[in-house]
C-alpha positions as CSV (number, residue, x, y, z in Angstrom):
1,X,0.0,0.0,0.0
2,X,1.3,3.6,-1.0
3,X,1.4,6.2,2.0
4,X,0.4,9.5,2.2
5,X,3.3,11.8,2.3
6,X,3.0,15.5,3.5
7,X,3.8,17.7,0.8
8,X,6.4,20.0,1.1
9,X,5.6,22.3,-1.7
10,X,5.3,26.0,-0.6
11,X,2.0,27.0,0.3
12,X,1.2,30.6,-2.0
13,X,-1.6,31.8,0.3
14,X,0.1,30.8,3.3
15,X,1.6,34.8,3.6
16,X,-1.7,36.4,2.1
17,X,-2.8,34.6,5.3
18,X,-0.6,35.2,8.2
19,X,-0.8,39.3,6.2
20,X,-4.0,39.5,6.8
21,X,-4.1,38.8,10.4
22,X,-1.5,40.5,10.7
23,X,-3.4,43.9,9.1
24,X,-6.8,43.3,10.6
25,X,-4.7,43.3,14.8
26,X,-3.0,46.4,13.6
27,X,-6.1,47.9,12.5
28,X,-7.7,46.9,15.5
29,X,-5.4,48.6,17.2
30,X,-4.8,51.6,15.6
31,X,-8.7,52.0,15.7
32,X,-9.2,52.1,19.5
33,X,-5.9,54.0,19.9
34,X,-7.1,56.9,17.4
35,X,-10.4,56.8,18.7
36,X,-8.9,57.1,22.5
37,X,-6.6,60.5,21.0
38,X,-9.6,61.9,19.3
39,X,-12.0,61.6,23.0
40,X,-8.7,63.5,24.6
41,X,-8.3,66.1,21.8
42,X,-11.9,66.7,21.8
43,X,-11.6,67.1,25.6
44,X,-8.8,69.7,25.2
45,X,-10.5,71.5,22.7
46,X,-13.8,71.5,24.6
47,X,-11.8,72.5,27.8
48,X,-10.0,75.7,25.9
49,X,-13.8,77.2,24.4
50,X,-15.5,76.4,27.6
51,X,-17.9,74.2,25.7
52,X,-20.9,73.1,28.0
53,X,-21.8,68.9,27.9
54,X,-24.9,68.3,29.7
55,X,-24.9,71.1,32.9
56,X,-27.6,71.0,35.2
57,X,-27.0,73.1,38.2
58,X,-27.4,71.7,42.0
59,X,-28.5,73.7,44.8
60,X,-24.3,74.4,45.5
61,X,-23.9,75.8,41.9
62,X,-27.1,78.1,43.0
63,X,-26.1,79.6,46.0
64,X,-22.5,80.4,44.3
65,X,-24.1,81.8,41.2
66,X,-26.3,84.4,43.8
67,X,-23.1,85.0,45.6
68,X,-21.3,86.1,42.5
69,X,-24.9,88.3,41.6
70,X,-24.7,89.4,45.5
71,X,-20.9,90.7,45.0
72,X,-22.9,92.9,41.9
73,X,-25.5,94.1,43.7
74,X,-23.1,95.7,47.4
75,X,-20.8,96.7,44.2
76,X,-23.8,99.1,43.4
77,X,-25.0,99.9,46.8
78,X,-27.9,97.0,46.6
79,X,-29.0,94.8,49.6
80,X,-27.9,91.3,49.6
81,X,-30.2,88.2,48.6
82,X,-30.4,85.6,50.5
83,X,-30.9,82.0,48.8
84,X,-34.6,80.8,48.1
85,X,-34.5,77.4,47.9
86,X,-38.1,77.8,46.0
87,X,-37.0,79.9,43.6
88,X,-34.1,77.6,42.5
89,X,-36.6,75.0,42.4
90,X,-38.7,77.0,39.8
91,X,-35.7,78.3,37.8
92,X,-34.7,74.6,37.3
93,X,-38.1,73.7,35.8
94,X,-38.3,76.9,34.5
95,X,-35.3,75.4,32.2
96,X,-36.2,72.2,32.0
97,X,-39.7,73.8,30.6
98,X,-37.3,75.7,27.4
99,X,-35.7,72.6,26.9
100,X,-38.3,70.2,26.8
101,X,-40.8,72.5,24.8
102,X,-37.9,73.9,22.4
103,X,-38.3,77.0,23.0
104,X,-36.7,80.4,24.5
105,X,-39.4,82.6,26.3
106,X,-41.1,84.0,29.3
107,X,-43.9,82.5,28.5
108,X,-44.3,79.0,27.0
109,X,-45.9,79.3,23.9
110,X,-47.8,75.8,24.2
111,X,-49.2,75.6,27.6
112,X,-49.4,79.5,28.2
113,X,-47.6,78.9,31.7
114,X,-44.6,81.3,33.0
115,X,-43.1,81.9,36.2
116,X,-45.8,83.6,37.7
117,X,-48.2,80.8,36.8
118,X,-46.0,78.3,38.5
119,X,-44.9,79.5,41.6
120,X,-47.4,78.4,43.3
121,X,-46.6,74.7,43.0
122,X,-43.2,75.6,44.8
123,X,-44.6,77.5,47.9
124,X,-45.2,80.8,47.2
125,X,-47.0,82.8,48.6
126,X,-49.9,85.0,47.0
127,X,-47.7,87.8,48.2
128,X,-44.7,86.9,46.8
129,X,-43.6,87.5,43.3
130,X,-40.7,86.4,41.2
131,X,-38.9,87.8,38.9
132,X,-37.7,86.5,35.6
133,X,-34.2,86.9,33.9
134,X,-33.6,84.0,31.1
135,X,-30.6,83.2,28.8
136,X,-29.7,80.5,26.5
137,X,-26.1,79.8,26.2
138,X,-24.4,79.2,23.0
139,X,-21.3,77.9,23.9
140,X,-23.5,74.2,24.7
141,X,-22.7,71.0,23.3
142,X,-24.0,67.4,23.9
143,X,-20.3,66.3,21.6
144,X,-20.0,61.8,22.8
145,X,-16.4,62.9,22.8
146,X,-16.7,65.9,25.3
147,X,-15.7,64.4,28.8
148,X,-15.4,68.4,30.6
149,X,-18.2,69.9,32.2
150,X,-18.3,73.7,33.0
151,X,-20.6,76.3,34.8
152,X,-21.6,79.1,32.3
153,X,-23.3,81.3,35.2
154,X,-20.4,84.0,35.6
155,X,-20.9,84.5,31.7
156,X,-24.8,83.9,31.7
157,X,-24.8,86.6,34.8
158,X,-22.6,89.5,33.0
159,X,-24.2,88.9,29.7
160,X,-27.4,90.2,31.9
161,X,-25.5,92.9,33.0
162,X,-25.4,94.6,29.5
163,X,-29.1,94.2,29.3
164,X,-31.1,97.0,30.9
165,X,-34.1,95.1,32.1
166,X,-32.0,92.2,32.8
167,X,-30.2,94.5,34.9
168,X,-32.6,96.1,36.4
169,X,-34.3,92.7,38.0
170,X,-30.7,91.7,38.8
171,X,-30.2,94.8,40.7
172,X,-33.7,95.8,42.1
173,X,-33.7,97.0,45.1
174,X,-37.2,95.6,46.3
175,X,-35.8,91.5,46.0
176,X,-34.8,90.1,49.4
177,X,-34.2,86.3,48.5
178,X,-33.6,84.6,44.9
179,X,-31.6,81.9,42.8
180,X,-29.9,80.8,40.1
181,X,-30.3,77.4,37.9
182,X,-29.6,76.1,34.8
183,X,-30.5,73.2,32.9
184,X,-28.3,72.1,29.6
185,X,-28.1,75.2,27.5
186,X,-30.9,77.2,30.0
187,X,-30.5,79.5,32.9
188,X,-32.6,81.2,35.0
189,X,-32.7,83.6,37.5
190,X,-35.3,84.5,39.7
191,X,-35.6,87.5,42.3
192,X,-38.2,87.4,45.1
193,X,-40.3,90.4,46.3
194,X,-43.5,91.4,48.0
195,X,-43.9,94.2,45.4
196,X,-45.6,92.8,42.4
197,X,-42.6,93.0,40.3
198,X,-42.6,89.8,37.9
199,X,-46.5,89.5,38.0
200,X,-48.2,88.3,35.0
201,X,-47.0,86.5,32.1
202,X,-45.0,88.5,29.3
203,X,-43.4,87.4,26.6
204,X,-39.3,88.2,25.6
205,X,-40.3,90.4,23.2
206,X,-42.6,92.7,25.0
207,X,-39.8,92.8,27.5
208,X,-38.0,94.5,25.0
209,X,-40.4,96.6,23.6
210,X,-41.1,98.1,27.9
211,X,-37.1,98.6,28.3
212,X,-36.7,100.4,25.2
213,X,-39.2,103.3,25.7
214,X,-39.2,102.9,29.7
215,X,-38.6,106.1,31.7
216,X,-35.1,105.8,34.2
217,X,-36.8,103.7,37.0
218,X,-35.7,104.8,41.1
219,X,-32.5,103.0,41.4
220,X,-32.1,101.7,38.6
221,X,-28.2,101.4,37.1
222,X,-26.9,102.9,34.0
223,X,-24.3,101.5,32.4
224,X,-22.6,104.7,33.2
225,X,-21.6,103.6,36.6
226,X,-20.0,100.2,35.6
């Protein structure tokens, strides 16, 4: 009987083989380690543009954001505000409310509610009145690859500053308590009085359309003092 021998010719697809292998770990590799180099530069990057991931205030972020608006208002001769606890309740939803809905207002143009509306459900008072300063920051990203997370209320805050009415409820003299919060790319700030400033609901743009034909108001700041 005839054995079987092993052949010893060479085997052609024998490199194409141990090649390709060879590619498809270095590939492999090279995938996770340019993926892990694009997640750090996109970090850095993010970092250097204060770029915003997904920010959503706690009540520490709120009573440092009043502190930094309480350093604004003794700068101009204006009692301090003591943290409301309610009021950084209802500028949280307040933001949540923009977000959800799409939409950057006083007012929400779906269900009609505003601050006013809402206090209520957070313990006001029918005395008590809040005040209303928005802002949508642009600066907001929701990038997979951005791993930092920053506060955009010192920004958010003197971007009010160069707004009359903004600056006007951040400085008016009649608020004793208030807050701060933001959700995402929303902020709110809310200043608490007995003196019927903030009641009703109005809309951004008649905000405007008040500030821009409204008489100087008693102790209201011009930018002529900054």
């Amino acid at each position: 009987m005839r054995r079987w021998r092993k052949s010893s010719k060479f085997d052609p697809y024998l490199g194409r083989r141990l090649s390709q292998k060879v590619w498809s770990k270095f590939a492999t590799v090279f995938g996770v380690v340019a993926l892990l180099g694009f997640s750090a530069a996109s970090a850095y990057i993010n970092g250097k543009t204060r770029v915003l991931k997904i920010y959503s205030s706690d009540e520490q972020d709120g009573r440092a954001a009043l502190e930094y608006v309480n350093q604004l208002r003794y700068q101009y001769g204006k009692q301090k505000l003591t943290f409301d606890s309610r009021a950084f309740s209802l500028a949280m939803m307040r933001a949540w409310d923009m977000r959800k809905y799409k939409y950057y207002d006083h007012v929400n143009p779906q269900t009609g509610s505003c601050a006013d509306t809402m206090k209520a459900m957070y313990g006001f008072g029918v005395g008590e009145y809040a005040a209303e300063n928005i802002s949508g920051y642009p600066d907001y990203s929701e990038d997979f690859f951005t791993l930092t997370k920053k506060a955009p209320i010192k920004e958010v805050v003197d971007g009010w500053m160069n707004s009359r009415g903004h600056r006007y409820n951040l400085l008016y003299e009649g608020h004793t308590s208030g807050a701060v919060a933001c959700y995402k790319d929303k902020c709110v700030f809310l200043g608490v009085n007995n003196q019927q400033f903030g009641e009703g609901c109005h809309t951004a743009v008649q905000g405007k359309q008040f500030w821009q034909s409204a008489p100087l108001k008693p102790g209201e700041v011009t930018p002529k003092a900054f």
